[in-house]
C-alpha positions in Angstrom: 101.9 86.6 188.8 105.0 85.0 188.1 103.9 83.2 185.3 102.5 86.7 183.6 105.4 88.4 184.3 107.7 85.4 182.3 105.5 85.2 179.3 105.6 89.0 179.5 109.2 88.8 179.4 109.1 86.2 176.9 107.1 88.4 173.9 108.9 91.5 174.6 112.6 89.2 174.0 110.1 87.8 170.4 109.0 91.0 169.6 112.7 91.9 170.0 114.1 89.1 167.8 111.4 89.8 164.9 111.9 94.1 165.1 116.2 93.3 165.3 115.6 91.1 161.6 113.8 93.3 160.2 115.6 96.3 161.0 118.7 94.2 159.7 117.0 93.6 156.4 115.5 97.1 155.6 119.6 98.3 156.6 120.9 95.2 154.1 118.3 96.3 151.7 119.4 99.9 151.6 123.4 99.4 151.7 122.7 97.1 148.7 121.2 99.8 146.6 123.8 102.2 147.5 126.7 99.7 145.9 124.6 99.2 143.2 124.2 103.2 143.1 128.1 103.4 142.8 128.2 100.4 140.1 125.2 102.2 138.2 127.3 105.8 138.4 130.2 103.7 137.2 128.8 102.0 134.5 127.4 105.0 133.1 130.6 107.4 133.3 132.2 104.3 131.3 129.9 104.6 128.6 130.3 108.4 128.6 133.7 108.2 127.8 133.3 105.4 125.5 131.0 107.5 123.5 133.2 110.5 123.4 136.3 107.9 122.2 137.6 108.1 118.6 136.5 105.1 116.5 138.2 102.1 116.9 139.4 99.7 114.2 136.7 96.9 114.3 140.3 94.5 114.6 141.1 96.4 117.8 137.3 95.2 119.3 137.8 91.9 117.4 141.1 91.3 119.6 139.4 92.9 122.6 136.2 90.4 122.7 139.1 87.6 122.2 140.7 88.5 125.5 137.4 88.2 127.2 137.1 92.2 128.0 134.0 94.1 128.0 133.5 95.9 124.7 130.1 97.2 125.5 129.2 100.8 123.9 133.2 101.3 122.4 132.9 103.3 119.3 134.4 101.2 116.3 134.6 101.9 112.0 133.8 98.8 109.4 133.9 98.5 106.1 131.9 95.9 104.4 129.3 95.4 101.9 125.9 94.7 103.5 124.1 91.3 102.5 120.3 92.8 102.4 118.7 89.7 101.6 119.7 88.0 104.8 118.7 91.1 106.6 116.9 90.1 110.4 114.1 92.6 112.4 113.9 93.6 115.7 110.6 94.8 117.3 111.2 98.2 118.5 110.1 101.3 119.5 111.9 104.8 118.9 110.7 108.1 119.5 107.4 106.7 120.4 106.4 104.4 117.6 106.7 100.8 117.0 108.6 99.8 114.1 111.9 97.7 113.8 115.7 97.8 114.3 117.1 96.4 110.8 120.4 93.8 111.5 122.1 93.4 108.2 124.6 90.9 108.2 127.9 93.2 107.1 130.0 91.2 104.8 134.2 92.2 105.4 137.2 92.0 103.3 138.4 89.2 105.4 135.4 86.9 104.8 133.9 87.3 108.2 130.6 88.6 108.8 129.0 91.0 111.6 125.7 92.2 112.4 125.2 95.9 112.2 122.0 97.2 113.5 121.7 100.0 110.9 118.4 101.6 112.4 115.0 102.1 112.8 112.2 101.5 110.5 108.6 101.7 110.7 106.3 99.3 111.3 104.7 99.4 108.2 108.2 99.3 106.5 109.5 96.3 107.6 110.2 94.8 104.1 113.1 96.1 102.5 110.9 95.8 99.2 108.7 99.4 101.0 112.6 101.1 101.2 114.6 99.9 98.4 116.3 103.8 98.7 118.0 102.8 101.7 119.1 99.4 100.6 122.6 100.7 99.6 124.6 98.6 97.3 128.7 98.6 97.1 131.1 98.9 99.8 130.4 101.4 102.5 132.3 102.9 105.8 130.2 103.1 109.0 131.0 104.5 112.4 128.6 102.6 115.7 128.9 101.4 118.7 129.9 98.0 119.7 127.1 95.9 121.5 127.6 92.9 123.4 125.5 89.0 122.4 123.2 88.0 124.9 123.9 84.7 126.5 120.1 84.4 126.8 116.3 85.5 127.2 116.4 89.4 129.2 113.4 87.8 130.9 110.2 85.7 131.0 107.8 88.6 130.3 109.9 88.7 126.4 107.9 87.0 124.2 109.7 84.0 122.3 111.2 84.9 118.8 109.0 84.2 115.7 112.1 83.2 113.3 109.5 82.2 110.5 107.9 85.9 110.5 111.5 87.0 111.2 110.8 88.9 114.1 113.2 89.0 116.8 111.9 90.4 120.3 115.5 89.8 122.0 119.2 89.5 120.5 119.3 86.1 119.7 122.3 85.9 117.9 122.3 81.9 117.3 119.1 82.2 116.0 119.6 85.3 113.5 122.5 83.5 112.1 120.7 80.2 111.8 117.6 81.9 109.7 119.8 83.9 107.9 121.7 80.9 106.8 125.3 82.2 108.2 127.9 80.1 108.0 128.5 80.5 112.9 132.1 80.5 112.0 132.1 83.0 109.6 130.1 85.8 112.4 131.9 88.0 114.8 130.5 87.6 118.5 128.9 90.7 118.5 126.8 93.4 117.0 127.3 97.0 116.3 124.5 99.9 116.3 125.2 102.8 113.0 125.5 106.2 114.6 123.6 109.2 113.8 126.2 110.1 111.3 125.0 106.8 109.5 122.1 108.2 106.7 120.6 106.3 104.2 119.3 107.3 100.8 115.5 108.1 101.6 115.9 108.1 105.1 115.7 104.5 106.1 116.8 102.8 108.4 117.3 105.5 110.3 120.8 105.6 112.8 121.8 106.2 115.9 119.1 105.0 117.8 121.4 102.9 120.6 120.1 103.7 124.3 122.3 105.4 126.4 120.3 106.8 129.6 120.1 103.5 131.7 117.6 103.7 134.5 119.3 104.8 137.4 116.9 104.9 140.6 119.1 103.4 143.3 119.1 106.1 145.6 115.7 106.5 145.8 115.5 103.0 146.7 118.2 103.6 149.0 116.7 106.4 150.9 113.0 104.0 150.7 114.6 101.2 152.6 116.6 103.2 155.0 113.6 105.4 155.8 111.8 102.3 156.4 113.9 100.9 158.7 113.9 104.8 160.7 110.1 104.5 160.5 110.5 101.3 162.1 112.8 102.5 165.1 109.8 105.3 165.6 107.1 102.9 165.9 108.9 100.9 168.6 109.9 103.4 170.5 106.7 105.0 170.2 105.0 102.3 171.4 107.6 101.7 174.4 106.5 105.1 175.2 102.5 104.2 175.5 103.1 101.2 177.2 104.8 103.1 180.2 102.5 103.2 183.3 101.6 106.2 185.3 104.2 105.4 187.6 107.0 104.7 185.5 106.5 108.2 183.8 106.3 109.7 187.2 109.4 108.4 188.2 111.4 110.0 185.2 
């Protein structure tokens, strides 16, 4: 009897243990999406304001990315003649089809060079030879939005770049100034996107296609792990409840 009644004792203090971590997690779990709820509310009432900014001098972003800060989405003019020939594509799809963002390398008074993503084209237009309208010559004024480099592949499930067929499925920026035979000291350190008031002669590329509405499904996850951990509570107490004898209940 003894003996029962101390391994008993024994899986109730286990069960214990394991329903105490778990409940720990699911809570952990939950209070992390609720940080990352106030982050993702942050970020995007940052880029709100950023997009209702006046446009900066591209000098003012130039001096901004020097000082380390975070230019992401900051409105900014250039002026520079674009260098079509050395233009790079990125697979993309807009407004439900699959086509490609053109980067033309932006050549400035000072010598430098940047990368403007001047819009979408379709699929079946990725040459500039099926556009020449929109391959304007001369020097031109652009308003855009300032886009950070990426330090590296988003993920595993991107597929690798195919530099020979110049097409680019993430924003290596080494590699678009290695294929487009850039001089690396010569490129600023990041891109820009044309706005929609950017229009082209025949239509293409077309602007303003940078992506705004970032997924933002924190709470939801939130309320998922903290229900979870509720449901859990239920259950044990539920089952504390069936496992009372007769005379236990009696005695309430």
């Amino acid at each position: 009897m003894a003996e029962a009644l101390k391994a008993s004792r024994e899986k109730a203090i286990a069960t214990a243990v394991v329903v105490l971590a778990a409940l720990a997690i699911l809570i952990s779990l939950g209070t992390w999406q609720v940080e990352r709820l106030h982050w993702k509310e942050g970020l995007l009432a940052q880029i709100e304001e950023r997009r209702k900014a006046a446009p900066a001098p591209l000098v003012d972003v130039e001096r901004a990315v020097a000082a380390g800060e975070d230019v992401e989405y900051r409105r900014v003019s250039v002026t520079g003649t674009f260098d079509h020939v050395r233009e790079r594509h990125f697979f993309a799809t807009f407004e439900g089809r699959s086509g490609f963002y053109i980067y033309t390398p932006l050549r400035l008074e000072s010598g430098q060079v940047l990368f403007v993503n001047r819009g979408f084209v379709p699929y079946d237009m990725k040459e500039a030879a099926t556009r020449q309208a929109g391959q304007v010559a001369g020097e031109v004024t652009l308003t855009g939005y300032a886009r950070d480099r990426l330090a590296e592949k988003p993920s595993w499930l991107v597929p690798d770049n195919d530099v020979a067929k110049n097409i680019f499925y993430w924003k290596d920026m080494d590699a678009m100034i290695s294929s487009a035979k850039l001089d690396p000291a010569s490129v600023l350190p990041f891109f820009v996107d044309a706005d929609e008031t950017v229009t082209n002669p025949g239509g293409l590329p077309r602007g303003g296609v940078t992506q705004f509405d970032l997924p933002n499904n924190h709470l939801q996850y939130a309320l998922t792990w903290y229900g979870l951990a509720l449901a859990l509570v239920a259950v044990v107490i539920g089952m504390r409840f069936r496992k009372r004898t007769p005379q236990e209940a009696g005695k309430t």
